[in-house]
N, C-alpha and C positions, 0 to 999 in steps of 0.2 A: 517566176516572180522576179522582182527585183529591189530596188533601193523602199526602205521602208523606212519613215521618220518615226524617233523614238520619240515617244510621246512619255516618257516615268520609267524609270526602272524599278524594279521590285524588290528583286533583290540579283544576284550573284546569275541568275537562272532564269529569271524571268521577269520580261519586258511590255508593258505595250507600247500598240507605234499603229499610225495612220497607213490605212491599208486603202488603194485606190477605188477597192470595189466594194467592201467590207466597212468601212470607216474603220471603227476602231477594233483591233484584233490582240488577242497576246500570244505572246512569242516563248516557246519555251527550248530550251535547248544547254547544255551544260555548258556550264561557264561564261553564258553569251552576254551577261551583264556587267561582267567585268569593264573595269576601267570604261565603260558607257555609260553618257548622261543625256539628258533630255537635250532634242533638236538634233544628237547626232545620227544620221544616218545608219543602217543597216543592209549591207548586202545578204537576202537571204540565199541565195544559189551561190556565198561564198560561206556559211554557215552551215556545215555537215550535222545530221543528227539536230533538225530545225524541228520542232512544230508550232505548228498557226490552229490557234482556237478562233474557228470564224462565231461560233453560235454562241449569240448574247447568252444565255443560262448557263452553258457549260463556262463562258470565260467568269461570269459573277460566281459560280460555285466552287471552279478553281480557285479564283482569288481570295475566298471565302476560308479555303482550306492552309494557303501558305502559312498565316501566323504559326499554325500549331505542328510544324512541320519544320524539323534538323534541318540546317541547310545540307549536313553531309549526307542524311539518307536524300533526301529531293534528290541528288546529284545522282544516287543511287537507284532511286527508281526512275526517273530520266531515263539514266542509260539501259535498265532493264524494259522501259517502252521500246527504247530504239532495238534491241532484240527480240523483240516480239515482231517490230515488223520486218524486221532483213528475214525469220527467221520463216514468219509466213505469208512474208510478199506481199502484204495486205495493204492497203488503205484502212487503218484503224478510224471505228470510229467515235470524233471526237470526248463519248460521256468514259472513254476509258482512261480517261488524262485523270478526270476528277474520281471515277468510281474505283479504279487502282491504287491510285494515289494512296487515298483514304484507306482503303482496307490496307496496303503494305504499312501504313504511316503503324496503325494501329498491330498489324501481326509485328510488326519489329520491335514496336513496344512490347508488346505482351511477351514475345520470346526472349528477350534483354532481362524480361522480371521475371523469365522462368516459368511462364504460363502457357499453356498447352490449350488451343480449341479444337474440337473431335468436330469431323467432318463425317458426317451417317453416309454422305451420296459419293464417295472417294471411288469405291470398286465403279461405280454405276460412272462416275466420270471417266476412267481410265478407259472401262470399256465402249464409252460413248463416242468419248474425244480424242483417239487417240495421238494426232499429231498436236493436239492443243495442250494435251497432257506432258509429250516430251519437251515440247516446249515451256508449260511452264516447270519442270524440274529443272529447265538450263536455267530457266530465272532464280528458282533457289539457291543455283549454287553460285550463280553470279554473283547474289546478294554475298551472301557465305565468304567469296574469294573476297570480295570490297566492304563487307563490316564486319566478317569474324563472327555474324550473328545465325544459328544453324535454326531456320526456319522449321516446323513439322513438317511430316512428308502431310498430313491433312492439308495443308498449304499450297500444296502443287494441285489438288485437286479444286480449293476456292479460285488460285488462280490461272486454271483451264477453264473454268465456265467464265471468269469476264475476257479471257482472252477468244473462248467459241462466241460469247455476246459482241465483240467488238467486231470481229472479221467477218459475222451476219448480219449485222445489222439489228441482233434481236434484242429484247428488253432482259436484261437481269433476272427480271422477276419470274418474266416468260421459263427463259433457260431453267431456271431453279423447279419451276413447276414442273417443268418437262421431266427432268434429272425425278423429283421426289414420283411422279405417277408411272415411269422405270420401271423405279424399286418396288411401288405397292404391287406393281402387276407380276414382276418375278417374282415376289414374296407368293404371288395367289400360284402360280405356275407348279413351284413347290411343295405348298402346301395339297395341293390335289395330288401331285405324282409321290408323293409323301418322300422326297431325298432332294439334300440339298447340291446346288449345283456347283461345280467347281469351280471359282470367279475369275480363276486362271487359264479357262480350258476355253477352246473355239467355240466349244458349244454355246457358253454364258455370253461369247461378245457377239454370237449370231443372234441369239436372241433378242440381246438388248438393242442392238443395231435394227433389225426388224419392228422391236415397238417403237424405237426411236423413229424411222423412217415413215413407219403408220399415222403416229402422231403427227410428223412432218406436212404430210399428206392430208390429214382430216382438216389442220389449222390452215392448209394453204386449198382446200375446197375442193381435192383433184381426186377423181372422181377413177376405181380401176375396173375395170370392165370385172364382169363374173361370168365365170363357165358354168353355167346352169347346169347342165351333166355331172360337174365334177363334184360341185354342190352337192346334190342329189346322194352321190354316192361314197364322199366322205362322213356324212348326217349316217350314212347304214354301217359302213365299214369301220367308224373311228368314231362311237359317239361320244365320247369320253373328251377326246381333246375337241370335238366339235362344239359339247356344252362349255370347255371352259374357253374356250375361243368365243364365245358370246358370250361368258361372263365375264372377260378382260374386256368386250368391246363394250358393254353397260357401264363397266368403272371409266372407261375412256372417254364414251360418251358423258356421263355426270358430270368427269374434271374441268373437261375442256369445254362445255355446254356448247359443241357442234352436234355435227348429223357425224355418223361411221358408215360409210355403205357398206353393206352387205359384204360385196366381194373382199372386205378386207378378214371376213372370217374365214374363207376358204384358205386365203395362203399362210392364214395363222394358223389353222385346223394344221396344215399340212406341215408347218414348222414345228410345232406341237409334235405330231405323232412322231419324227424326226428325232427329237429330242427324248421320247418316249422308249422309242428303240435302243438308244444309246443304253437306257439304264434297267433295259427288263435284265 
């Protein structure tokens, strides 16, 4: 990019300005509004720690959000964006400027007045996301080192799923669903082997990673071959985990109202009795 005219400053942090190919775009980046007024120029490749909101909804829903927003936190969560992407190289994208924003604007308040919100899907996120998860604990304690404000650790886990929604591309909404039919299907996994799993242990993150990847698989239509033999002789051998490997695939099917193919009971049958082992 290059020279962009400022078209308004906003405030301290953020700017719009005439973009050659975009028309109008806004600029967010810590401290960039300083001492700039309308018609001055902007170098953004001499502005470190820049972002450009190309997409008209996400720039009206940003702007939407400034009023009600400290200028010192804004500054704060700025630079906790900019850590999120050095820290996973990502091209974020854009609805996490506005969908961040809002939820920090909102947990900082809450934890400033001393209120605590319980995250049910925390374990199911750690063991989901794990690199999204260390990351966002760098976020909390970013925040921590720059306002003194000690977020819950339930925190780290709301902000691992927008930061796994921003670097896939996925909807919020999606991810959340994903995270809560997890949890139902380990809740079902337990209650048939009647012991609860360790949320600590490789076992729990093989498993959840395996429904995670199945579901991945049924929403993206990808179809895995079945060993017809092996079928066959896990249905004789293991019908215990064969019936609840069909009836995690019926809840998966209802959630997600896709097709499950077949072969994804086999290697669930087989991860089942796996797990089965562990704890006769």
């Amino acid at each position: 990019m290059a020279n962009l005219l400022i078209d308004k400053v906003l405030n301290n942090n953020v700017l719009i300005a005439e973009h050659p190919s975009y028309e109008e775009v806004v600029l967010i980046g810590k401290g960039i509004g300083f001492n700039r007024k309308r018609g001055d120029y902007i170098d953004t490749d001499a502005v470190e720690k820049l972002f450009v909101l190309k997409n008209e909804k996400e720039q009206e829903n940003y702007i939407k959000l400034l009023p009600f927003i400290d200028n010192d936190f804004l500054e704060v969560i700025i630079t906790a964006i900019d850590l999120i992407k050095q820290r996973t190289h990502s091209v974020l994208n854009e609805h996490i400027h506005v969908a961040l924003t809002d939820h920090l604007m909102f947990a900082l308040t809450r934890a400033s007045q001393g209120m605590d919100m319980k995250n049910p899907f925390l374990v199911e996120t750690k063991a989901l996301y794990r690199h999204e998860y260390e990351v966002a604990a760098e976020v909390v304690q970013h925040i921590k080192e720059k306002t003194g404000i000690s977020l819950p650790v339930g925190e780290i886990g709301f902000i691992a799923l927008h930061i796994h929604s921003a670097i896939t591309n996925k909807n919020l909404s999606d991810v959340n669903q994903h995270s809560q039919l997890v949890s139902r299907l380990v809740e079902m996994v337990e209650e048939q082997f009647q012991f609860d799993i360790d949320k600590e242990s490789i076992d729990y993150i093989r498993l959840v990673r395996h429904l995670r990847f199945a579901i991945d698989r049924v929403t993206k239509g990808e179809k895995v071959e079945e060993p017809e033999k092996i079928a066959s002789l896990l249905k004789e051998e293991y019908p215990v985990c064969y019936n609840l490997s069909w009836k995690l695939i019926k809840v998966m099917q209802q959630s997600l109202k896709l097709k499950v193919f077949d072969a994804e009971a086999v290697y669930l049958t087989i991860h089942l009795q796996r797990l089965q082992n562990k704890f006769k």
